[in-house]
Backbone bond lengths (Angstrom), bond angles and torsions (degrees), N, CA, C in turn:
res aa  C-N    CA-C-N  psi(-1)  N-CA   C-N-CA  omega(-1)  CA-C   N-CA-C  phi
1 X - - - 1.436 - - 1.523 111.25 -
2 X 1.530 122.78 -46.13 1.166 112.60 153.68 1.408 140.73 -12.13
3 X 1.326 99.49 -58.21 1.746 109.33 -178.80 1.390 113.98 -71.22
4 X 1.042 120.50 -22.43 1.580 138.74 -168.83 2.251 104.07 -99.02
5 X 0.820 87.03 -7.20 1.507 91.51 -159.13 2.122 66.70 -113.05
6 X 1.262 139.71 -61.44 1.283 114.52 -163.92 1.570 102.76 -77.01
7 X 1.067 109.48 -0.75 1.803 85.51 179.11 1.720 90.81 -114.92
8 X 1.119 134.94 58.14 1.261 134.92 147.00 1.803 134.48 114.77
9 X 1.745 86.02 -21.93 1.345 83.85 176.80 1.359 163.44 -64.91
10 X 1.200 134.55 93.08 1.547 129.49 -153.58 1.587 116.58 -49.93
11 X 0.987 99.47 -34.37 1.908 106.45 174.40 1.238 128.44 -152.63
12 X 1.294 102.32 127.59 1.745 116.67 -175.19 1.236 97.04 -122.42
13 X 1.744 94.95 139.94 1.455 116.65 151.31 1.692 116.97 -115.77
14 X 1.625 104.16 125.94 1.108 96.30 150.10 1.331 146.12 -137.27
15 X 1.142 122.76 108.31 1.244 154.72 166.98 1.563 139.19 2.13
16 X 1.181 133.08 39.10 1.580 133.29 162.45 0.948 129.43 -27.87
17 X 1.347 137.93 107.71 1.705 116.73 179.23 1.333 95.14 -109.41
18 X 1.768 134.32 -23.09 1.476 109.77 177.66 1.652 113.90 -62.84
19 X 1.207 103.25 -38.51 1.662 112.52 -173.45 1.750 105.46 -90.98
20 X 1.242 126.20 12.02 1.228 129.39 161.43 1.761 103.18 46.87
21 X 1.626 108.70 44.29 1.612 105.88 175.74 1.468 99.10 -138.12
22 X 1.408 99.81 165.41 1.660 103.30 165.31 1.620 106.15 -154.73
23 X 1.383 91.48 136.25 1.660 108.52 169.97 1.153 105.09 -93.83
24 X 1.712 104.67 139.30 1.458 135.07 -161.12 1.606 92.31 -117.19
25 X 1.754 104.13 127.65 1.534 101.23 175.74 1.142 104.92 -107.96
26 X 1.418 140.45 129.51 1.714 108.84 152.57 1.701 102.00 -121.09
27 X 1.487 106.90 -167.90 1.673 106.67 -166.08 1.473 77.44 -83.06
28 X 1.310 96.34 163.73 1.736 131.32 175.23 1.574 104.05 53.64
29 X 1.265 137.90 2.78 1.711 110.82 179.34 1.299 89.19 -118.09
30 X 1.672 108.89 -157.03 1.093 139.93 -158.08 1.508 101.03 -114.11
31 X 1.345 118.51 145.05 1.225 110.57 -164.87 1.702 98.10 -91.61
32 X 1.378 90.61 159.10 1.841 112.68 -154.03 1.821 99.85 -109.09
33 X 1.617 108.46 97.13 1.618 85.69 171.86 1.379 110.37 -97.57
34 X 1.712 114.79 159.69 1.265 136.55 -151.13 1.772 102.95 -121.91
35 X 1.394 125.32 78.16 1.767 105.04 172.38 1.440 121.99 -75.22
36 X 1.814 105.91 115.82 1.568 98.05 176.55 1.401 117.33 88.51
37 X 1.161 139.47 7.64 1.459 137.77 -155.34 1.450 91.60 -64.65
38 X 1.347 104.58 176.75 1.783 111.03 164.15 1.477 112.67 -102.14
39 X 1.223 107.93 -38.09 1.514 117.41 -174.35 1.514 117.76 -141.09
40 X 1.216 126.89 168.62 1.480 121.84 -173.44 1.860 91.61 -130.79
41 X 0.908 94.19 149.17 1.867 102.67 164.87 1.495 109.96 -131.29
42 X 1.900 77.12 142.51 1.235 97.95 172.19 1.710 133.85 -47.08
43 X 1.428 114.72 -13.65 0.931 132.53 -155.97 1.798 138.96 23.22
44 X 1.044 114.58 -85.93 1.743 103.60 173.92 1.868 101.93 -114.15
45 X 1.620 103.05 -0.78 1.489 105.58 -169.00 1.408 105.12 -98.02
46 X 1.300 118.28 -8.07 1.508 125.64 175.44 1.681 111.93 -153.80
47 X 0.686 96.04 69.29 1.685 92.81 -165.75 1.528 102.89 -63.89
48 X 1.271 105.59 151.08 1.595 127.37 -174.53 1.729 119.08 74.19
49 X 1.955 103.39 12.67 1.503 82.69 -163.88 1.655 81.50 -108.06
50 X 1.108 97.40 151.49 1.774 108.79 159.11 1.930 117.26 -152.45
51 X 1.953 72.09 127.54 1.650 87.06 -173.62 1.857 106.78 -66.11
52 X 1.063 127.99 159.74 1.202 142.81 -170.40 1.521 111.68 -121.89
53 X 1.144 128.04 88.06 1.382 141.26 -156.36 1.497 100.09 -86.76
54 X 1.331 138.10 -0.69 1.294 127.70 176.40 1.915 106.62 -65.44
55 X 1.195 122.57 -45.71 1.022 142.24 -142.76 1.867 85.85 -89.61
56 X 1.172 129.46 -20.33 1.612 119.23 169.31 0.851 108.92 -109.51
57 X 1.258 139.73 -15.12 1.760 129.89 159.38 1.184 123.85 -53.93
């Protein structure tokens, strides 16, 4: 995520499916982990999209 976070990216997810979590990157905070969520949103970087986490669990 690093590398992706220096060449520009406003938001990363990344994705666990054994441990059923995901860390949320955005610019300037601290990364946000998630146990189990159902869905992820796009938030202000894609607005209206939401991932549907049934389908990778």
């Amino acid at each position: 995520m690093k590398e992706y976070r220096d060449n520009g990216a406003s938001l990363g997810w990344l994705i666990n499916r054994k441990t059923r979590q995901v860390e949320i990157y955005r610019i300037g905070q601290e990364v946000e982990v998630l146990d189990n969520p159902t869905s992820l949103s796009g938030e202000n970087v894609l607005p209206g999209f939401v991932l549907n986490l049934a389908a990778i669990w």
